[in-house]
C-alpha positions in Angstrom: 17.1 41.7 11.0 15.4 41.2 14.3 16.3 37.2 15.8 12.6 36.7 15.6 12.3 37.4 12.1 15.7 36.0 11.4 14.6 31.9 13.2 11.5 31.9 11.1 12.9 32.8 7.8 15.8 30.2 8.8 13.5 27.8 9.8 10.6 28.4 6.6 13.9 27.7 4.5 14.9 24.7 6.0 11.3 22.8 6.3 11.0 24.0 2.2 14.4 22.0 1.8 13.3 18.7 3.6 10.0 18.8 1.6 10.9 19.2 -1.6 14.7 17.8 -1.1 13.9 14.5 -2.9 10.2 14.6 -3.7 7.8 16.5 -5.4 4.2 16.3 -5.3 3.3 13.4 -7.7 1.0 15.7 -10.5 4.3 18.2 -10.6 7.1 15.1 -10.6 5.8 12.8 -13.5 3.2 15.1 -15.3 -0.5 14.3 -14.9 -1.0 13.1 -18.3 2.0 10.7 -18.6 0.2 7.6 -17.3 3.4 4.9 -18.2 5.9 7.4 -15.7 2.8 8.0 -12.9 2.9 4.2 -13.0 6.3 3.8 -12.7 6.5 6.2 -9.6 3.6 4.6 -7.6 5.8 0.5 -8.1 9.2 2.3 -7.4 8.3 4.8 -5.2 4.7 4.0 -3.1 4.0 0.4 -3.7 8.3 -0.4 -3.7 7.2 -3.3 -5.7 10.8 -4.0 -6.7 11.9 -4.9 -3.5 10.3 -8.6 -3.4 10.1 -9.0 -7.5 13.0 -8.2 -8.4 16.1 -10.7 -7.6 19.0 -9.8 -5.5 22.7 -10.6 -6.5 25.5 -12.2 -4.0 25.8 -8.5 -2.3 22.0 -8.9 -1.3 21.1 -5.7 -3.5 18.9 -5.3 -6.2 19.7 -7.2 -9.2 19.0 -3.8 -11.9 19.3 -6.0 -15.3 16.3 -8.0 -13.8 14.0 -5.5 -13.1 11.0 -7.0 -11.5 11.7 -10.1 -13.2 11.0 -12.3 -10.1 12.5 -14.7 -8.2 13.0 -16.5 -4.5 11.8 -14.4 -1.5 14.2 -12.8 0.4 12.4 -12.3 3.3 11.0 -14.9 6.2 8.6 -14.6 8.8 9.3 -14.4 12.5 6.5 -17.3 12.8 5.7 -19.6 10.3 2.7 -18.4 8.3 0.8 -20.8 6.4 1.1 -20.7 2.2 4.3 -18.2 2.7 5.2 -18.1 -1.0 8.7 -19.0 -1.7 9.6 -17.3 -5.2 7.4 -14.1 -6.1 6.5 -13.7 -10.0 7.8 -11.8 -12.7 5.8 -8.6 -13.1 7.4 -7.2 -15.7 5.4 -7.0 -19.1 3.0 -8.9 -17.2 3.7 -12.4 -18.4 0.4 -14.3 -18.0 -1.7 -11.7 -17.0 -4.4 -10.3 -18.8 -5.1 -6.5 -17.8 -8.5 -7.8 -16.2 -6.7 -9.8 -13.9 -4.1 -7.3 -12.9 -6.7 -5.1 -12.4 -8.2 -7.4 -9.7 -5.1 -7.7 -8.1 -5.0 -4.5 -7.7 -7.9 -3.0 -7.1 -9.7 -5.7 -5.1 -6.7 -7.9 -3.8 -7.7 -11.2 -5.1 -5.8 -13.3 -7.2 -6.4 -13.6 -11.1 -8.1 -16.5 -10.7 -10.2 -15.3 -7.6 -7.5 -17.2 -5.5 -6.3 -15.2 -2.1 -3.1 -13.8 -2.9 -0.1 -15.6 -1.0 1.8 -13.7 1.7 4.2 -12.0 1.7 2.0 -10.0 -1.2 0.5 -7.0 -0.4 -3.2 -6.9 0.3 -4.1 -3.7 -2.6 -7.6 -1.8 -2.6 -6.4 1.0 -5.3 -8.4 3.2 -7.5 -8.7 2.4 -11.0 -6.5 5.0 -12.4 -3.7 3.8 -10.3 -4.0 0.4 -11.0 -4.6 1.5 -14.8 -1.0 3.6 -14.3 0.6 1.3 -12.7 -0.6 -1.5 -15.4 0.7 0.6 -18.3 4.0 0.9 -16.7 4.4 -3.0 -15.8 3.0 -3.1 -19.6 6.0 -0.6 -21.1 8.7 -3.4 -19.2 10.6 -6.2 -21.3 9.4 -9.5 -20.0 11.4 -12.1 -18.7 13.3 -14.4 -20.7 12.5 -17.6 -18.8 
């Protein structure tokens, strides 16, 4: 095999590897017709919505058997900003939350009563399927027992 020939083979190889090592493309890794697991990738793996509603334990890591079951924030800002939210909601089953109002938290990044959300929450403009998907996965969740 020529050196030539031999790099780019090595190096096609290695770039497949790195892109599909830990991810595939999102209609091939949940299946485009399973709306509840699409969901579920876009708050674990785009939106990382776990990482602010879901309590930590002494260790500072995620608290699993509270899965986006909310709790204090965990994170400050360099600079005080004004109405900084101290304790994030549970999101889970969506407790208090009718799909309406997810929707518009979602899709237009208002609060469900109109209100501006509070910071540290994401500012979200998404399409209606993936606010639909990620509903229907907050939706499949046990909610909170407090």
């Amino acid at each position: 095999m020529k050196p030539l020939r031999s790099t780019a083979i090595i190096t096609l190889a290695i770039f497949g590897c790195l892109s599909l090592g830990n991810r595939m493309p999102l209609a091939e890794a949940v299946g485009e017709d399973n709306e509840i697991d699409r969901g579920r990738y876009l708050v674990e793996e785009v939106a990382k919505c776990g990482e602010c509603h879901t309590p930590r334990d002494a260790k500072g890591e995620l608290d699993q058997q509270a899965w986006l079951q909310g709790g204090s924030i965990w994170i400050e800002p360099v600079r005080p900003i004004q109405n900084w939210a101290d304790r994030v909601p549970p999101i889970a089953g969506l407790p208090g939350l009718s799909v309406e109002q997810a929707e518009r938290v979602l899709e237009k990044g208002i609060g469900p009563q109109a209100e501006a959300l509070r910071p540290p929450m994401h500012i979200y403009h998404m399409k209606h399927a993936d606010a639909k998907a990620i509903i229907a996965y907050l939706n499949s969740l046990r909610r909170p027992d407090h």
